[in-house]
C-alpha positions in Angstrom: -224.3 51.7 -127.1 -221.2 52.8 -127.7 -221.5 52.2 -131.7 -224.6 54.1 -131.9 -222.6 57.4 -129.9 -220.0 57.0 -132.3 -222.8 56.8 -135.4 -224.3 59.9 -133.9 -221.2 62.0 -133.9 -220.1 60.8 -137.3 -223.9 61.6 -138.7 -223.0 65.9 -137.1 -220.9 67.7 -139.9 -219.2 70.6 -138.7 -219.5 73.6 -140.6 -217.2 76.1 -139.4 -215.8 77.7 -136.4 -217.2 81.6 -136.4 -215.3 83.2 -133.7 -212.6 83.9 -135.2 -208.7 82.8 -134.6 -206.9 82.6 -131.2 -204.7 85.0 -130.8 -201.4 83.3 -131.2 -198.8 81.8 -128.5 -196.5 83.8 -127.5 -199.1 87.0 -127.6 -201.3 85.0 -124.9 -198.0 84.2 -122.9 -196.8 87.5 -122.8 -200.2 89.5 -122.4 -200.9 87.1 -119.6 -197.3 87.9 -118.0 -197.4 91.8 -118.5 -201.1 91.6 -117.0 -200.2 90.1 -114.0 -197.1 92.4 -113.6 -199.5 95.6 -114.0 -201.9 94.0 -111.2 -198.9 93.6 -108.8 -197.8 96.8 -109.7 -201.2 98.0 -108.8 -201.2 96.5 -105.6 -197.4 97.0 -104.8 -198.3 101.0 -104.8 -199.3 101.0 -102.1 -197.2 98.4 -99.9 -194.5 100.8 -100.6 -194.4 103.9 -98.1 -193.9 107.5 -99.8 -192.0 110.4 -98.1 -194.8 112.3 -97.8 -198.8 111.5 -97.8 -200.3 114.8 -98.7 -203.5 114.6 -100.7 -202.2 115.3 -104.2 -199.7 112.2 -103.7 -202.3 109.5 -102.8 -204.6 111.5 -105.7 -201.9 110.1 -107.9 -201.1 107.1 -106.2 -204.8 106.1 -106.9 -205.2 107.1 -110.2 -201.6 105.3 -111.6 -202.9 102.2 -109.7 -206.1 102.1 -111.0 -205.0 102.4 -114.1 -202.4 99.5 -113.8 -205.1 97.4 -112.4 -207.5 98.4 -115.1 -205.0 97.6 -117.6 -203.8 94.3 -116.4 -207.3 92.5 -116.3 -207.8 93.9 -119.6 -204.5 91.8 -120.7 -204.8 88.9 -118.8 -208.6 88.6 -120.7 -206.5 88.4 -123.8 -204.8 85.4 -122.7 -208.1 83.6 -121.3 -210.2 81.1 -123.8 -213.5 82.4 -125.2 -216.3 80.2 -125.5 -216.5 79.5 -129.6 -219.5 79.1 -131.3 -219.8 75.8 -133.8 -222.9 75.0 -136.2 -223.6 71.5 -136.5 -226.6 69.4 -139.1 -227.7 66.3 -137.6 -228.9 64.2 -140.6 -230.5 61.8 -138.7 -233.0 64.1 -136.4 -232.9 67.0 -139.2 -231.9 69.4 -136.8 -229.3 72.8 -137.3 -227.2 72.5 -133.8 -225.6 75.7 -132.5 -222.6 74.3 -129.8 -220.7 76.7 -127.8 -217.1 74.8 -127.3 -216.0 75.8 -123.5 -212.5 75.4 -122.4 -210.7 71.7 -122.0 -213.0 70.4 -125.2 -216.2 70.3 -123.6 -219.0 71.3 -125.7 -222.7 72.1 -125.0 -225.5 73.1 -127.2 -227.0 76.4 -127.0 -230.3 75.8 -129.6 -231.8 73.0 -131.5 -233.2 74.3 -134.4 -235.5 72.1 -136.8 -235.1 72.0 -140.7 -239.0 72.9 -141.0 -238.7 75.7 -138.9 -236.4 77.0 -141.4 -237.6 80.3 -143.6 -234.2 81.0 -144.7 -230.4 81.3 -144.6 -228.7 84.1 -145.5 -224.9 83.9 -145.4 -222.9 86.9 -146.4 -219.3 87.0 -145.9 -219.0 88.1 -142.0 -222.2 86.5 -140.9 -224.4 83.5 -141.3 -228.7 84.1 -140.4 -231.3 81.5 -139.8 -234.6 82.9 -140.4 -238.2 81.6 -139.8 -241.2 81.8 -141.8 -241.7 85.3 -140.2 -238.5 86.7 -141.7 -237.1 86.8 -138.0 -233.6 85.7 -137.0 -232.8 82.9 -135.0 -229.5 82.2 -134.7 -226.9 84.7 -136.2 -223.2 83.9 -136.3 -220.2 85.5 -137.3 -217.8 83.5 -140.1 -214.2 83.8 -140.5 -214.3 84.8 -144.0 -214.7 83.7 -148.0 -213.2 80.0 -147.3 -215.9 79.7 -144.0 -218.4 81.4 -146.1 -217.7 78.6 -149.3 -218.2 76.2 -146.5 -221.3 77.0 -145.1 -223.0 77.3 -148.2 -221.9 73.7 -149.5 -223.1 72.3 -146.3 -226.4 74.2 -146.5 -226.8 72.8 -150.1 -226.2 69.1 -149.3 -229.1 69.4 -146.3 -231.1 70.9 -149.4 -231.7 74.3 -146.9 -230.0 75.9 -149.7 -231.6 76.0 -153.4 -228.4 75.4 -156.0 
């Protein structure tokens, strides 16, 4: 069993990653530590006591705070992982796999696509289309660039979904 699993994943080519890059380390680590610090100083607004609570004051008091708040979930989401999106050929069942990669590795398929259901692929360089027979898209996915572009292509023309 566990030579045929291991067959199976060899057998799936990945073609690209299309989401694009991760933004790097120490811009996650410090949007995540500014975010938090914006959502404390949110909160803390309002812990603190003013001299005086007259309506213009807690007019303001709301409005910095919601802003603070508004802005650090906005930079903590900079610092979260984004589900990525991975297409896959399985030679063996002749089948285009779209995966969406969650966080800690795991991976799950979002659609099963078969080869004969296949119209057409048009890959241009910020996105790649499936297309049936009726010209519709079925799966469209943004690619990183040329290089991810080059890839897709040569992949596409060693299923023979691409003419050469």
């Amino acid at each position: 069993m566990v030579a045929l699993t291991s067959f199976a994943e060899d057998t799936r080519s990945c073609v690209t990653r299309v989401e694009g890059k991760r933004p790097s380390l120490s811009v996650r680590a410090s949007s995540a530590v500014f975010g938090f610090a914006f959502i404390l100083a949110g909160v803390g607004l309002w812990l603190m006591p003013g001299l005086d609570l007259t309506p213009m004051i807690l007019l303001a008091k709301m409005g910095v705070s919601i802003l603070l708040v508004t802005g650090g979930v906005g930079m903590t989401q900079i610092a979260t992982d984004k589900p990525r999106k991975e297409l896959h050929f399985d030679e063996r069942n002749e089948q285009l796999l779209v995966y969406e990669g969650q966080p800690r590795g795991r991976k799950h398929v979002l659609q099963a696509i078969n080869y004969e259901d296949i119209g057409r692929v048009d890959v241009s360089a910020s996105a790649l289309v499936v297309l049936d027979e009726d010209g519709e898209a079925m799966v469209t996915l943004p690619i990183d660039g040329n290089h991810a572009r080059l890839d897709a292509i040569a992949q596409l023309r060693s299923q023979s979904i691409l003419p050469s």
